[in-house]
C-alpha positions, 0 to 999 in steps of 0.5 A: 375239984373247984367250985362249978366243977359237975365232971366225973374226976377219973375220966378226967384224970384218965384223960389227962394222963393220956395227954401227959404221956404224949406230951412227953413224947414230944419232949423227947422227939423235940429234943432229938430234932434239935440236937440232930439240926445241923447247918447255919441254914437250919439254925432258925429251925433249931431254934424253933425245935428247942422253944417247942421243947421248952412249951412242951414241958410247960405243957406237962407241968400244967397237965402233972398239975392238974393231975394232982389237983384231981387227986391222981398221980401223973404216971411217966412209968416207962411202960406208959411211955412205950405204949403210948399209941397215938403219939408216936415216937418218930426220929426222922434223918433229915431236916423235912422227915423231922420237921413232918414227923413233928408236924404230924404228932402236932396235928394228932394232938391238937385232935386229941386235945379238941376231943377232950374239950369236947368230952369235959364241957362245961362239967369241969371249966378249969380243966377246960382252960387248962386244955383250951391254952395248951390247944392254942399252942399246939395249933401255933406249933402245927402252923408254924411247922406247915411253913417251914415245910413250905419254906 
């Protein structure tokens, strides 16, 4: 734990295993949209779905780290992965059913990260840095998945 750091370690590491496994999910999802994209009209979308694969990653590590920091362990065992309930695993078939699949596990995450903010406080600042830089992203993924859905 860091200087000014009042929060309770477990809780905090239990939340950010939970945030891990959803970012892996993404990985995952973002990396079967990407390679299901086909078409010269959608290459801009493709695009987009392999960047997000890359932040999403960036995502993991950060939160892996600070698992570790914590003195937790990052738990990717597939059994974590498989019941991982709110952030489903959905393929989509066509460009807009992928597109909106991946709109919707944005949206549940930006909550989920919003409520783990709420939960840190001020009790542990770095952690909350941390979560408040992924938070962003996720947002601008969420808004740049709204427009490609409006076209």
């Amino acid at each position: 734990m860091t200087a000014g750091c009042t929060a309770n370690a477990e809780t905090v590491v239990r939340l950010l295993k939970e945030a891990l496994v959803a970012e892996v999910i993404c990985i995952v999802r973002y990396k079967r949209h990407y390679f299901m994209t086909a078409g010269g009209s959608a290459r801009h979308v493709k695009v987009k779905f392999l960047q997000y694969v890359a932040e999403e990653q960036a995502h993991a590590d950060q939160l892996a780290e600070r698992i570790t920091q914590l003195g937790g362990k990052p738990d990717l065992s597939l059994e974590q992965l498989l019941n991982r309930s709110d952030a489903e695993y959905v393929e989509g078939e066509s460009l807009v059913e992928m597109i909106t699949a991946d709109l919707v596990a944005e949206r549940i995450s930006i909550d989920s990260y919003r409520a783990m903010i709420a939960s840190i406080g001020d009790d542990d600042p770095t952690t909350r840095q941390i979560v408040e830089r992924i938070l962003a992203q996720e947002e601008a993924h969420a808004e740049n998945l709204a427009g490609l859905l409006r076209g």
